[in-house]
C-alpha positions as CSV (number, residue, x, y, z in Angstrom):
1,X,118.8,101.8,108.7
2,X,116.4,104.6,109.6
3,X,113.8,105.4,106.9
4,X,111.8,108.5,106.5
5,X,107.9,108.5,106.7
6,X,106.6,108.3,103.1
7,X,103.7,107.0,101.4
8,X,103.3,103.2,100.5
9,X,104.3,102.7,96.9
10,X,101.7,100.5,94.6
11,X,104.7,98.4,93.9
12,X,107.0,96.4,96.5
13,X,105.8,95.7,99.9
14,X,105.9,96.5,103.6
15,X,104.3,98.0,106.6
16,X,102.0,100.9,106.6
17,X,100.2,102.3,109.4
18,X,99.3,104.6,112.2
19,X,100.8,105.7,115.7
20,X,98.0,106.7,118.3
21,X,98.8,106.8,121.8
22,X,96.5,107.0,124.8
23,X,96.7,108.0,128.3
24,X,94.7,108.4,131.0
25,X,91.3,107.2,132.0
26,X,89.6,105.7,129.4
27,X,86.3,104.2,131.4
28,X,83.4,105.6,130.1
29,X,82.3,108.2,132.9
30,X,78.4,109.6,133.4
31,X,77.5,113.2,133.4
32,X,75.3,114.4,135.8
33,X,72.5,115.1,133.0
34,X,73.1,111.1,132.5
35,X,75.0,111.5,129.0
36,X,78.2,109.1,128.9
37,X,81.5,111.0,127.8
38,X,84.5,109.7,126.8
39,X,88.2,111.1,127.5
40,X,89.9,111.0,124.2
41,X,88.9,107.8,123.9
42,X,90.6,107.4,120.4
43,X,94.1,109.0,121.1
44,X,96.1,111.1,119.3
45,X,98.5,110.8,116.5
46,X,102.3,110.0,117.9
47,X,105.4,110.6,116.3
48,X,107.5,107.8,117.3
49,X,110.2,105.5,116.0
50,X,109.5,102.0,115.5
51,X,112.0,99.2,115.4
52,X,111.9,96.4,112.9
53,X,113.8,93.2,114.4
54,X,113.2,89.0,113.2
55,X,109.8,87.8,114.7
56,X,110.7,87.3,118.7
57,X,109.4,85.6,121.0
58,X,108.7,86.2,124.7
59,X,111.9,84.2,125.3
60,X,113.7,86.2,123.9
61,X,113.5,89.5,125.5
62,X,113.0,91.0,128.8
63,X,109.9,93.2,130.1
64,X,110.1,95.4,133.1
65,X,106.4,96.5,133.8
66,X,104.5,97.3,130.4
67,X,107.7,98.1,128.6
68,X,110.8,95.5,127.1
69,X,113.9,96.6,128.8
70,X,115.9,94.4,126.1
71,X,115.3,92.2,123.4
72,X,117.9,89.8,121.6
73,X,119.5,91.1,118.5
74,X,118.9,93.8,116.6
75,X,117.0,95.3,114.8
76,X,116.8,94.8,111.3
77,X,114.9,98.4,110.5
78,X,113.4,101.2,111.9
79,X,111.3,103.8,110.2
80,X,109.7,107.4,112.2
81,X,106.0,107.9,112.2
82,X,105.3,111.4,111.3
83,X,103.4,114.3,112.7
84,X,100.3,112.5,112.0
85,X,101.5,109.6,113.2
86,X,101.9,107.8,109.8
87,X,104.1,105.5,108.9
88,X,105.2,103.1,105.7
89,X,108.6,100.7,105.7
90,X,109.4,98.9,102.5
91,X,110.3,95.3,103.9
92,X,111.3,91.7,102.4
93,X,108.6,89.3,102.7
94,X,108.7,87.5,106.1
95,X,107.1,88.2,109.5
96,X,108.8,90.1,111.8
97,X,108.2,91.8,115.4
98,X,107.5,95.4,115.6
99,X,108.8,97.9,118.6
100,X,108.0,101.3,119.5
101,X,110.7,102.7,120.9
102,X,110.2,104.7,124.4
103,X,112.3,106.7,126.7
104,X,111.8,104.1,128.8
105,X,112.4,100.7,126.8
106,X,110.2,99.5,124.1
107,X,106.5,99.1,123.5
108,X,104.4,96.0,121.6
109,X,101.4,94.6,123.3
110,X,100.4,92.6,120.7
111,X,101.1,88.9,121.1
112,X,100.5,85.2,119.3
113,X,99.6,82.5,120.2
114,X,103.3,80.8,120.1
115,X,104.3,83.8,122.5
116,X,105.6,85.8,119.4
117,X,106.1,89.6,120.0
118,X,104.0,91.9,117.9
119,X,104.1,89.5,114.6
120,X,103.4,91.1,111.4
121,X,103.6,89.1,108.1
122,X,104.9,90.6,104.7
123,X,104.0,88.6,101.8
124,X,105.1,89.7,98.2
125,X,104.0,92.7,96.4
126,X,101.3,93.9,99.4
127,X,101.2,96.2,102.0
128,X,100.3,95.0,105.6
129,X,98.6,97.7,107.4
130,X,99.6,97.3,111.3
131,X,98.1,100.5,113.4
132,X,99.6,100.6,117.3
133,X,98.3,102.1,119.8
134,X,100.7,103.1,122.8
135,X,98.5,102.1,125.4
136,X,100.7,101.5,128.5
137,X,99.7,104.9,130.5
138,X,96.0,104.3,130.1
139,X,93.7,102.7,132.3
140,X,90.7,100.6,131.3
């Protein structure tokens, strides 16, 4: 079930993208000499693995702060972003929900407008490019 991190292929399709994640303050703060700075306002590259399940909606799982504590089913694949935080599945063409998975439950914080959980579509012979950033420890 667990795929390695390798480039997209020109053929087939799937999921590509990037893992960031971001903590911390993220206003945009003023320096006495009236410059505005930014704390690592873009992130930095996560090595995580993400869970692959059917689309899912809000029904059908259970959050617990900013992370899902469970959601029905299982997943379907999973794939590990690498040191860079890249990542490429090939998947079937469908839409499906993407997970991060956390020490503390799982992340997605993306969301339709029928309630649907991180939705991605894969249509046939193309790559969908879905970058996540882990968000849920920074403050805006």
């Amino acid at each position: 079930m667990t795929n390695s991190c390798k480039p997209p292929l020109s053929d087939g399709q799937g999921i590509q993208g990037k893992v960031t994640w971001l903590e911390g303050n993220q206003m945009p703060m003023i320096s006495e000499d009236g410059k505005s700075s930014e704390v690592n306002p873009k992130g930095v590259p996560a090595e995580r693995m993400l869970l692959i399940y059917p689309l899912t909606n809000l029904s059908d799982a259970a959050r617990e702060r900013a992370l899902f504590s469970r959601v029905k089913g299982e997943p379907i694949d999973s794939v590990r972003s690498d040191a860079d935080g890249k990542y490429s599945i090939q998947l079937a063409p469908g839409t499906y929900s993407i997970f991060v998975k956390e020490e503390e439950g799982l992340f997605a914080n993306m969301f339709d407008g029928n309630g649907s959980i991180q939705p991605v579509v894969v249509k046939k012979a193309e790559w969908t490019t879905l970058d996540i950033i882990i968000n849920y420890k920074a403050f805006f």
